[in-house]
C-alpha positions in Angstrom: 0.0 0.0 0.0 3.0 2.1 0.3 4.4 2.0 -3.1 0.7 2.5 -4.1 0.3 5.7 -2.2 3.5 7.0 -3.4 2.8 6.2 -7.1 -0.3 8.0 -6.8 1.1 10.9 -5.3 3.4 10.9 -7.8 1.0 11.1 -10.4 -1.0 13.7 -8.9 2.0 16.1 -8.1 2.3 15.9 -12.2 -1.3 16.7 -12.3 -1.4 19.6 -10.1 2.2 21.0 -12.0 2.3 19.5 -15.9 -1.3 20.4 -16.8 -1.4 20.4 -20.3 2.2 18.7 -20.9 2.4 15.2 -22.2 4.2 14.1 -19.2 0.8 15.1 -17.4 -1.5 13.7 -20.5 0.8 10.0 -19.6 0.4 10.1 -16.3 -3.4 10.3 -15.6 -4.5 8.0 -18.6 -6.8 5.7 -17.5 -7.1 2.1 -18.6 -10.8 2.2 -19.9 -13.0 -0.5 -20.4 -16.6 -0.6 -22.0 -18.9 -2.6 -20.3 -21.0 -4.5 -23.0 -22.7 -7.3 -21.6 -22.0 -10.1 -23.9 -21.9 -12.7 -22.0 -23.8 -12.8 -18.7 -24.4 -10.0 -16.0 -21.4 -10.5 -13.8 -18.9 -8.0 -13.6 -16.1 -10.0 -12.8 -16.6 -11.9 -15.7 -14.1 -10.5 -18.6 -15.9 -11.6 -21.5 -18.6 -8.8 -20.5 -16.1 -6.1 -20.7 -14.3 -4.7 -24.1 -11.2 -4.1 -22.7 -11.0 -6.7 -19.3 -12.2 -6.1 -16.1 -11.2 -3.1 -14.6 -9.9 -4.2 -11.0 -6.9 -1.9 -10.3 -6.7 1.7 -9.2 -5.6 3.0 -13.1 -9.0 1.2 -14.5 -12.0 3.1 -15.3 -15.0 1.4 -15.9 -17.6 2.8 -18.1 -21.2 1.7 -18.5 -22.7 3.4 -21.3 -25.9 0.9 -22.1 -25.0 -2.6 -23.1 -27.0 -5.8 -22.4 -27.6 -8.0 -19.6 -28.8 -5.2 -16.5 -28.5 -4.7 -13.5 -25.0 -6.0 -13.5 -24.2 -8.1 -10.7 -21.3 -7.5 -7.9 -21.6 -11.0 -5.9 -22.3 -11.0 -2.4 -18.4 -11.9 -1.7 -16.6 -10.6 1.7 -13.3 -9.1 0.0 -12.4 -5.3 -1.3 -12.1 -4.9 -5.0 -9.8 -1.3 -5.8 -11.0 0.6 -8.8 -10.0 4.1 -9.9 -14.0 4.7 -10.7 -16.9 3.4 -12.1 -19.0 5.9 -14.2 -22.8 5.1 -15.9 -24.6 7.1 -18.5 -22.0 9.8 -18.7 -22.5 10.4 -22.1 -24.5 7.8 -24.1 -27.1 5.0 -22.8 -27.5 4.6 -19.4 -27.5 0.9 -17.3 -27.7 -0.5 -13.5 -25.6 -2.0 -10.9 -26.6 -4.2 -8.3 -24.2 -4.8 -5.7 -24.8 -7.8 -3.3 -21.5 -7.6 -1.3 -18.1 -6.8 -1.4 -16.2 -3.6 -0.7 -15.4 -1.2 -3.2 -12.4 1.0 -3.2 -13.2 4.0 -5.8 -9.8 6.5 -6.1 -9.9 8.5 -8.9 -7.0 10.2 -8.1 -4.7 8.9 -9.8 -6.7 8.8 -13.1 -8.4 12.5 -12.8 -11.8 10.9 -12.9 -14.9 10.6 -10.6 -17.6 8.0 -10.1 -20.8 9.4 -11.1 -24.4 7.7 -11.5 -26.1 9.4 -14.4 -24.3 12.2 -16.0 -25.8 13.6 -19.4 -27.4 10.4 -20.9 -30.9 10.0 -22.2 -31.6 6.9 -20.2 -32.1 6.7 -16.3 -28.5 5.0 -14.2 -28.9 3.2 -11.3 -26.9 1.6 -8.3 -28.5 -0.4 -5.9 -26.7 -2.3 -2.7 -27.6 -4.6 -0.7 -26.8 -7.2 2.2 -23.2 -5.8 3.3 -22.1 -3.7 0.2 -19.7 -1.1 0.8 -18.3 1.7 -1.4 -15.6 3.4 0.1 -14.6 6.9 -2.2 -12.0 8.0 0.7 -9.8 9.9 -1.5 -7.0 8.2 -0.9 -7.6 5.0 1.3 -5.0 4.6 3.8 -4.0 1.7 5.1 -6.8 0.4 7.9 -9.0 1.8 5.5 -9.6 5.2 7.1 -9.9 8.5 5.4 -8.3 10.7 8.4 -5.3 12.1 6.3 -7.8 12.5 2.6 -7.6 15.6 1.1 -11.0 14.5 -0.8 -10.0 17.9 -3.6 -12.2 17.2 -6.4 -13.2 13.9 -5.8 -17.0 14.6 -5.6 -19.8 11.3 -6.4 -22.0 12.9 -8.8 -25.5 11.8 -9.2 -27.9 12.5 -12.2 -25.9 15.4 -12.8 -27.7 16.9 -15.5 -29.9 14.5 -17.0 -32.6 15.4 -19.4 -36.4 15.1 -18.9 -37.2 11.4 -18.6 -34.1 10.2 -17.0 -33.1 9.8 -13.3 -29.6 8.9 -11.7 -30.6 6.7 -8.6 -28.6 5.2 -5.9 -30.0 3.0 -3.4 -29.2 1.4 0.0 -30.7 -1.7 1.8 -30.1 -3.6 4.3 -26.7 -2.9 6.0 -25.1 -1.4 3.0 -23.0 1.6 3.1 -21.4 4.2 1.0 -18.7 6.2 2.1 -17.7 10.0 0.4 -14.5 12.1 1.9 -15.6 14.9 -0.3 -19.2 15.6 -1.7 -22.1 14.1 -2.9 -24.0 16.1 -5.4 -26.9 15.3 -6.5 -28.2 16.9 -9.8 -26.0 19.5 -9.3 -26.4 20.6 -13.1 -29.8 20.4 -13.2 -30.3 17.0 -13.6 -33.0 14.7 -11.7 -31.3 12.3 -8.7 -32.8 10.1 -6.2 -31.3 8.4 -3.0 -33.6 6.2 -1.1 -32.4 4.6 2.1 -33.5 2.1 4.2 -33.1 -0.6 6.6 -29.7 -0.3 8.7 -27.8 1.3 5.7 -25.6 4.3 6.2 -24.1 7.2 4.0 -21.4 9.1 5.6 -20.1 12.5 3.8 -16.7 14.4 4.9 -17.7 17.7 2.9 -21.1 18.3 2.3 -24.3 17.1 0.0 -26.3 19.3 -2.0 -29.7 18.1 -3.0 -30.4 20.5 -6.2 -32.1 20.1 -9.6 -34.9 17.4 -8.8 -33.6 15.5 -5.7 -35.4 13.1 -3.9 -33.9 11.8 -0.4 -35.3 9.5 1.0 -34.4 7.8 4.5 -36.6 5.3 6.3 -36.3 1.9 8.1 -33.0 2.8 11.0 -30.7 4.4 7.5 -28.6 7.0 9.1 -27.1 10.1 6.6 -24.7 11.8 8.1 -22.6 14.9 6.4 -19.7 16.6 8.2 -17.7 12.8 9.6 -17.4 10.2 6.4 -16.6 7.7 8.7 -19.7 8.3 11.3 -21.2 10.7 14.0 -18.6 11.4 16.5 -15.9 9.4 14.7 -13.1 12.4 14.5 -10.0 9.9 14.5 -11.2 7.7 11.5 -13.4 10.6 10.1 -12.6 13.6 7.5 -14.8 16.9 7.5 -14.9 20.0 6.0 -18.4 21.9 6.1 -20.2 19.3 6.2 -23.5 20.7 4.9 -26.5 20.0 3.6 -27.6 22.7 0.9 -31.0 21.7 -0.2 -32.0 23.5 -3.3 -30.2 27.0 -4.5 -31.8 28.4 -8.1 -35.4 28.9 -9.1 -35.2 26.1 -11.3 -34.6 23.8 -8.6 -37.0 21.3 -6.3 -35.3 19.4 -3.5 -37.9 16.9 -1.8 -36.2 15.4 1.7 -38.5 12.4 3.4 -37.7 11.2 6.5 -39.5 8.6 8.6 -39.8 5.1 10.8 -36.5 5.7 12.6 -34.4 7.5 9.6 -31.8 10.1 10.8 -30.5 12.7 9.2 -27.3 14.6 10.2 -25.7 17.7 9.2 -23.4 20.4 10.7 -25.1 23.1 8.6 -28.9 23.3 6.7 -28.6 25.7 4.0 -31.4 26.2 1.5 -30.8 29.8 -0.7 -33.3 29.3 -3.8 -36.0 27.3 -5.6 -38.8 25.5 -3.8 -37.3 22.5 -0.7 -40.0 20.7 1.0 -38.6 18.1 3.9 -41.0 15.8 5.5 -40.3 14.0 8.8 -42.9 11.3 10.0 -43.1 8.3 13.0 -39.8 9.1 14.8 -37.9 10.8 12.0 -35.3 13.0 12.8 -33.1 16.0 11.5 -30.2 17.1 13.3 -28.3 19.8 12.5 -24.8 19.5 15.5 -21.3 18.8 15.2 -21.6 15.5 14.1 -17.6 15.5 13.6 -17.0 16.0 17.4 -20.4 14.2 18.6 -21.9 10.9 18.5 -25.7 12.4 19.0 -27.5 15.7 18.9 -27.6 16.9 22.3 -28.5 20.5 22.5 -26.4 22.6 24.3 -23.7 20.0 24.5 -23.1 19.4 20.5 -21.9 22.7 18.6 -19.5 24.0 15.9 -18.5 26.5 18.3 -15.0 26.9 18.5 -14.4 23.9 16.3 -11.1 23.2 14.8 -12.8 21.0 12.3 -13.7 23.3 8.6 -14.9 26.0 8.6 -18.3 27.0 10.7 -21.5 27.9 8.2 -24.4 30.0 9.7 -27.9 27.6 9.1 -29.9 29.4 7.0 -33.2 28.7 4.4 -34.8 30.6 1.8 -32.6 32.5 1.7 -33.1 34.3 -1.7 -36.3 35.8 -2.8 -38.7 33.9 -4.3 -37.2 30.8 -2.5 -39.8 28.6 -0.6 -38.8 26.3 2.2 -41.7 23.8 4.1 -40.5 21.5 6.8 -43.2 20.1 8.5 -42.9 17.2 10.9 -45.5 14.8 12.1 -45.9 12.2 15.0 -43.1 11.7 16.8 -40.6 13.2 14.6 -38.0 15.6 15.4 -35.8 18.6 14.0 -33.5 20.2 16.4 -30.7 22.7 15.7 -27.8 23.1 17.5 -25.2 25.7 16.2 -22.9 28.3 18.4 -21.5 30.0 15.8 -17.8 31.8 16.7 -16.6 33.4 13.3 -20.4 34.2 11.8 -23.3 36.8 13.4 -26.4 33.8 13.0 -26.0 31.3 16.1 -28.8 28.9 15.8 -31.2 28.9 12.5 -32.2 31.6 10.2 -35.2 31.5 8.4 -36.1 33.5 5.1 -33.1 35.6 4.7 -29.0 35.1 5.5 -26.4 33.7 4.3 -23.9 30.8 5.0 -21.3 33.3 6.1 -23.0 35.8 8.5 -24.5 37.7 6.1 -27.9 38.9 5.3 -30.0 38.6 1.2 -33.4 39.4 0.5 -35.5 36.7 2.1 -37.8 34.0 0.4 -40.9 32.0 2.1 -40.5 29.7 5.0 -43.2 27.4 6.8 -42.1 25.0 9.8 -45.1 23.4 11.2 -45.2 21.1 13.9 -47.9 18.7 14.5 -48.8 15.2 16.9 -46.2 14.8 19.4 -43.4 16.2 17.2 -40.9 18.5 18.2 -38.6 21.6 17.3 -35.6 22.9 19.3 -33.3 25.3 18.6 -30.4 25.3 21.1 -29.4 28.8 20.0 -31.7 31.6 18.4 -34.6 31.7 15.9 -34.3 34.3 13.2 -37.6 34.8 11.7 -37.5 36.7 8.8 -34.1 38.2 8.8 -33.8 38.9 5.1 -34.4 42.4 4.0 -37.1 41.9 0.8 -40.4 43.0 1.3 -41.8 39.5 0.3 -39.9 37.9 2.8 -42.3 35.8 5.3 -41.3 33.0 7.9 -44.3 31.2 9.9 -44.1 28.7 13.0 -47.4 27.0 13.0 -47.7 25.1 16.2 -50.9 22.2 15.8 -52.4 21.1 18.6 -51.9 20.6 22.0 -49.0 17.9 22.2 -46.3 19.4 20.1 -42.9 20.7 21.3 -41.2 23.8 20.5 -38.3 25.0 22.4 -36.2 28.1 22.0 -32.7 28.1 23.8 -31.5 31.9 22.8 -34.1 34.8 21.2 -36.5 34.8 19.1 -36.7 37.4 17.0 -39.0 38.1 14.6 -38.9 40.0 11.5 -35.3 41.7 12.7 -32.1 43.2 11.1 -28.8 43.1 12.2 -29.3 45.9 14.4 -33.0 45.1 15.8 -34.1 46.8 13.3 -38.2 46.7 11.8 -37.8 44.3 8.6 -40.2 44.9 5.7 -41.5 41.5 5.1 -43.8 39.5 7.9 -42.8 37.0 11.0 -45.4 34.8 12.2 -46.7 32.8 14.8 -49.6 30.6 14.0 -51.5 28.7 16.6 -53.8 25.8 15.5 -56.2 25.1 18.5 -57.8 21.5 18.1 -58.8 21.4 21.9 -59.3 23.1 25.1 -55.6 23.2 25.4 -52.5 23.9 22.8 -49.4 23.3 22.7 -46.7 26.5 24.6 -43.7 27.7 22.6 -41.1 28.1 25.2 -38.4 30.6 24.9 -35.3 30.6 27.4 -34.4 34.1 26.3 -35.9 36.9 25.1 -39.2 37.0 22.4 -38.6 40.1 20.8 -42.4 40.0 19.0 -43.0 43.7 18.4 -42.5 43.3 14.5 -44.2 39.8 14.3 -47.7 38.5 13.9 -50.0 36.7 15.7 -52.7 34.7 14.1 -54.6 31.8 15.7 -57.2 29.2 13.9 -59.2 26.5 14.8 -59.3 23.0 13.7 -62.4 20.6 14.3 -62.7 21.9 17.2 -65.6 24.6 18.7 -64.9 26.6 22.5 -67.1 26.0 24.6 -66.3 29.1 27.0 -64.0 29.5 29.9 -60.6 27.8 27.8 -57.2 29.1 28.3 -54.6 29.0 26.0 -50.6 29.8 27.1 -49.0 30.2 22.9 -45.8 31.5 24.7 -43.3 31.4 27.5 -40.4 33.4 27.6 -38.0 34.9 30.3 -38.6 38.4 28.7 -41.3 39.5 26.2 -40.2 42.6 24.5 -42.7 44.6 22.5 -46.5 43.0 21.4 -47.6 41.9 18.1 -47.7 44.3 15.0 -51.0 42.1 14.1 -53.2 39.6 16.0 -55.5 37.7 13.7 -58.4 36.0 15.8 -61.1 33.3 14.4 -64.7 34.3 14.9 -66.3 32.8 18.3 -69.9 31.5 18.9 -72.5 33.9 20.1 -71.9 35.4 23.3 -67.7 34.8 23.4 -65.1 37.1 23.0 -61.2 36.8 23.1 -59.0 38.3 26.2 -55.1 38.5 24.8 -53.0 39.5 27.6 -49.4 39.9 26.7 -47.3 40.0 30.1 -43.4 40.4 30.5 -43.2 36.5 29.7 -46.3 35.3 28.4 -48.9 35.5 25.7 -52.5 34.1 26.9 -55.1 33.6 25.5 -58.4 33.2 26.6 -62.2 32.9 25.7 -64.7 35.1 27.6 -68.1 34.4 27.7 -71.0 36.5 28.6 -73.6 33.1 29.1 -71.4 32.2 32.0 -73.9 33.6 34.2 -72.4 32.6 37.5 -69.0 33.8 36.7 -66.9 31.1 37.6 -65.0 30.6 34.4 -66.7 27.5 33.4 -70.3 27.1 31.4 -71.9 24.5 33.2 -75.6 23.5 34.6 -75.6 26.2 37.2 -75.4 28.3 34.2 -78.7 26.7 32.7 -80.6 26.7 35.9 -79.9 30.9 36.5 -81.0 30.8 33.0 -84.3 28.9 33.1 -85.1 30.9 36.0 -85.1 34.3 34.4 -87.3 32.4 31.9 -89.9 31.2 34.6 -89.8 35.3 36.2 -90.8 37.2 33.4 -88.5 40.1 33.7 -86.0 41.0 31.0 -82.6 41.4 32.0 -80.3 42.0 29.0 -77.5 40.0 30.1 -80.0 36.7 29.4 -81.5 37.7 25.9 -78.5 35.9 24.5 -80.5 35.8 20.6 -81.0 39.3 21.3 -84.3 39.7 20.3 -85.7 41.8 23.2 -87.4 38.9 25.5 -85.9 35.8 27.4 -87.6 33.2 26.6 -87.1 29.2 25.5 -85.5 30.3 22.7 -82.5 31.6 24.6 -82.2 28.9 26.4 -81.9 27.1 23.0 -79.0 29.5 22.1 -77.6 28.5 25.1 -77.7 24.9 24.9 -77.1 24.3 21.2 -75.0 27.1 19.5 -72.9 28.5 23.4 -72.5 25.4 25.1 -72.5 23.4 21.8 -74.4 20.2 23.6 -77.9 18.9 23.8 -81.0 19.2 25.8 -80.5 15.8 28.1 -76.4 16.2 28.4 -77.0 16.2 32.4 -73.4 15.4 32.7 -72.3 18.8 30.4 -69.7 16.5 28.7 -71.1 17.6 25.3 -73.3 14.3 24.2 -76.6 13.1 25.8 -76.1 9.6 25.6 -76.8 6.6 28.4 -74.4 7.8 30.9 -77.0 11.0 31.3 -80.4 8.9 32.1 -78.1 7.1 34.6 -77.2 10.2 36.3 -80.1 11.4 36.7 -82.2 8.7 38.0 -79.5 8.2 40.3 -80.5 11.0 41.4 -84.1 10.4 42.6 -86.0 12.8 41.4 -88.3 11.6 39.3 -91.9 12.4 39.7 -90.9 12.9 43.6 -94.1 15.2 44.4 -91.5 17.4 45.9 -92.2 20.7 44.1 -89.4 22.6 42.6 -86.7 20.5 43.5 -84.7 19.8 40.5 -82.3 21.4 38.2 -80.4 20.2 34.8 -78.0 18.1 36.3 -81.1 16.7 38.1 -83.4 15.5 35.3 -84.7 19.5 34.7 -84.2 19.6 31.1 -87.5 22.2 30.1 -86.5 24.6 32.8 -89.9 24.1 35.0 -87.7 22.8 38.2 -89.6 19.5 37.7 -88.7 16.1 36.6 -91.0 14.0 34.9 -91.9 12.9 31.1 -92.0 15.8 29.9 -88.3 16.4 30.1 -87.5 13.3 28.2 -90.1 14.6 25.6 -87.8 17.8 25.4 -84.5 15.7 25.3 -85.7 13.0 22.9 -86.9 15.2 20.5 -84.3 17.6 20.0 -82.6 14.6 18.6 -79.0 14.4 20.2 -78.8 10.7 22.0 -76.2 8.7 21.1 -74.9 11.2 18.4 -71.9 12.3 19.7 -70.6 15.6 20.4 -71.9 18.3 18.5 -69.4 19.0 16.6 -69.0 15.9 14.9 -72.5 15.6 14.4 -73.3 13.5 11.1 -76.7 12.1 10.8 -79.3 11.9 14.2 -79.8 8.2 14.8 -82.9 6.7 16.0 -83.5 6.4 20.2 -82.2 2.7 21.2 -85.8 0.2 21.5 -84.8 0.3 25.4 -85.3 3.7 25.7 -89.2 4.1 23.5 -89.8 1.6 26.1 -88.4 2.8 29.2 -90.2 6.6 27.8 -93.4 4.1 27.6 -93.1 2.7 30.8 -92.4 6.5 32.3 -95.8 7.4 30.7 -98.1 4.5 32.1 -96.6 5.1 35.5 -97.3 9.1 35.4 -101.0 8.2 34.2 -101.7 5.9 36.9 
């Protein structure tokens, strides 16, 4: 391995200082051979090949169509060295399917990188399986670790620029691995690429990846990408790393799609996203971790940072960064993104969205969405920058559904701020999405600086019943209030209270049909209700259809469109079901003879402080047993047979 190392330095000292001489031109010719196919699909066998097998590091094998696809690497536990495979660079396209087996890919010496897909008309792909290995360490030392690659202009290329029609795919099963000191760039001129990942596969990256053109990664089953350590997460005596990004898409042109789910992982010491439209995906227990992967194992905030890393140089975390860019991460069940980045040399710690660039600096600002949804979660370690870029279109929102997701702010937020805490032109917002009578808190360890942002809160198949409150955020200091605050409509008689405090926003729904006053709409309201009703005196505070009287028909507006339950819902859990008739007879009161005696919760369901038939006639025929709460309301169904009979029963017994 020795002589070999020194033969290829050799030739790439008369690379780097005889360009263009023949001396150069001699040096870095590479053995070519053509695969064709003739015989069978096994590329070991020689009679498939025009020129031999290529199976030393001066061989260059080329697959430009041929016959006999996907061509087979046996499932063999030994390390083949080739100087690089290439597929559809020019002409047809073809397929590799690699069981086993390592493979050694230095192009070094030969000038040339492996590539899947280049300009051909006709879609390349690699597949591995079982225990496959690539290793393109540029060069491998002996042990097989990359720690002293330089990995200069060795990238993998991957459906570089293919035309319409045509895809350059490389896939991972099982416990297969692929191994880059430098970068992995996938349709970096324009092309169309996919990686899909899954099982316990791996791909580790010294330098970066840049998902561009039409990329599709995709990372499922326990596959684990890593960029920033190409030997693994935390591996910094085997490992190489330079930035170790991962640049999702950078012109208009360009669509970069990133899916992430079961227990995938995805890795990165920098996000950067600066043009064209990214969406990224993360479902089950997903994750996306943006650290210092070179340094650390595992994301652990506050313990895994670039800051003051020897290790490349340190990238600010920025997306849509560009107008007209669009970035959408949005992250489901269990799935988490977390960011983690102290920078020392650049003005962004933490993540910038809409606006910055991967040195400190600031651009225009495109469109960013993160929503978080189930049990997911988001955590910056650092700061949040929303909307930092100085367009006027620029827009960032963090939409927050429901009441179990996690969002957690280690630094500032700041929202729709300069440099120098400056107003921005273009919009930072907060979006709550209230499915219950409580939502999910985003918590802030330092200071919300909201003044320039808005607020805007919506509901989702769910109806307040009165009385709920709502903590959106937490922070140690709240500095300003909303530019805007955009409220949903509320049912008759309800009104929002927004109290913004020196470290909390709350939100709450007032109602004016809580007649007692004790936060909560419940039968005592009801009862004060009914017995207006029974006096005969207006009081304004009751005529809650506003039409001058108080009458049944308020109570109505109380029970159905306020309260958003049913005449018969003794327990004011919002159905009237059997679990109410129990109640209530439980409770005695039936055709007592004691005279005014009961109330809703009691069997009182017409308001005349009585409890006999003629409350079931009111309950039973406003049609809500056994249909569920109101809001989900989809048909009426018919009373159970029990119940006509026990109503039946109740009748003969009243009329004796």
């Amino acid at each position: 391995m020795t002589i070999r190392r020194t033969q290829r330095s050799i030739r790439r000292f008369l690379q780097l200082t005889f360009v263009g001489s023949t001396v150069c031109a001699a040096a870095l010719t590479a053995q070519a051979s053509q695969w064709t196919g003739a015989v069978d699909s096994d590329f070991f066998n020689s009679g498939n090949w025009d020129n031999g097998v290529p199976l030393s590091l001066d061989d260059l094998a080329e697959i430009e169509g041929g016959n006999s696809f996907p061509i087979q690497i046996g499932q063999v536990d030994e390390q083949v060295e080739i100087g690089a495979i290439r597929i559809g660079v020019d002409s047809g396209g073809g397929s590799i399917e690699q069981l086993g087996r390592t493979l050694v890919l230095d192009g070094e010496g030969i000038g040339q990188e492996s590539a899947i897909g280049i300009a051909a008309a006709e879609s390349s792909t690699w597949v591995m399986r079982n225990n496959a290995v690539i290793l393109y360490d540029n060069p491998i030392v002996d042990g097989g670790i990359g720690l002293d690659t330089s990995g200069a202009d060795l990238d993998f290329d991957l459906g570089k620029s293919l035309p319409d029609g045509a895809m350059g795919t490389l896939e991972l099963h099982d416990s297969s691995a692929l191994r880059i000191s430098d970068d992995l760039k996938m349709a970096d001129g324009g092309g169309f690429a996919t990686v899909i990942m899954d099982g316990l596969s791996q791909i580790t990256i010294g330098s970066g990846v840049s998902v561009s053109g039409t990329s599709l990664l995709d990372i499922s089953g326990n596959a684990m990408f890593v960029t920033g350590n190409s030997a693994a997460p935390g591996d910094s005596i085997h490992g190489r790393t330079n930035e170790g990004y991962l640049t999702l898409s950078t012109i208009d042109s360009e669509t970069a799609t990133v899916n992430i789910s079961d227990n995938g992982k995805l890795y990165a010491r920098t996000l950067q996203q600066r043009g064209g439209i990214s969406n990224v995906t993360l479902h089950d227990d997903g994750e996306l971790a943006v650290f210092e992967v070179f340094e650390n194992a595992a994301p652990s905030l506050g313990n895994a940072t670039v800051a003051g890393s020897a290790q490349g140089p340190q990238r600010t975390s920025h997306v849509s960064a560009n107008a007209g860019s669009e970035t959408v991460i949005e992250l489901f069940d269990r799935a988490k993104f977390s960011v983690d980045s102290a920078l020392e040399d650049s003005g962004w710690s933490g993540l910038v969205l809409s606006g910055g660039t991967n040195r400190g600096g600031n651009s225009a600002g495109g469109t960013t969405m993160i929503s978080v949804h189930d049990q997911a979660s988001f955590q910056i370690a650092h700061d949040l920058h929303m909307t930092l870029g100085n367009g006027e279109d620029a827009n960032s929102v963090l939409q927050v559904f429901g009441p179990d997701a996690t969002v957690t702010i280690g630094g500032d937020l700041r929202m729709a701020l300069n440099e120098f805490d400056e107003e921005n032109p273009g919009s930072a917002t907060i979006e709550s999405i209230i499915t219950g009578p409580t939502q999910a808190t985003i918590d802030v360890d330092g200071a919300a600086k909201i003044d320039y942002g808005t607020l805007v809160v919506n509901f989702n198949g769910y109806t307040p019943t009165g009385g709920e409150s709502y903590v959106l955020l937490n922070a140690s200091t709240i500095e300003g209030t909303f530019r805007e605050t955009l409220l949903p409509s509320l049912p008759n008689r309800m009104s929002w209270d927004l109290q913004i405090t020196g470290t909390q926003v709350l939100l709450t729904v007032m109602t004016s049909a809580d007649f007692n006053g004790n936060g909560v709409l419940d039968a005592a309201d009801i009862d004060l209700l009914s017995a207006q009703v029974r006096s005969g005196v207006f009081d304004a505070q009751y005529d809650l259809n506003d039409d001058g009287t108080v009458d049944g028909l308020d109570r109505d507006v109380w029970v159905n469109e306020i309260k958003r339950t049913y005449y018969g819902d003794a327990t004011m859990d919002g159905k009237f079901d059997s679990g109410d008739l129990v109640e209530v007879f439980q409770a005695g009161q039936y055709e007592d003879g004691i005279v005014g005696n009961s109330t809703w919760a009691t069997g009182d369901w017409n308001g005349d402080t009585e409890f006999d038939s003629s409350d079931f006639v009111t309950a039973f025929s406003a049609g809500g047993y056994e249909a569920g709460p109101r809001a989900a309301v989809s048909a009426v169904p018919e009373p159970a047979s029990w119940v006509l009979a026990l109503l039946g029963l109740l009748g003969l017994r009243r009329r004796r």
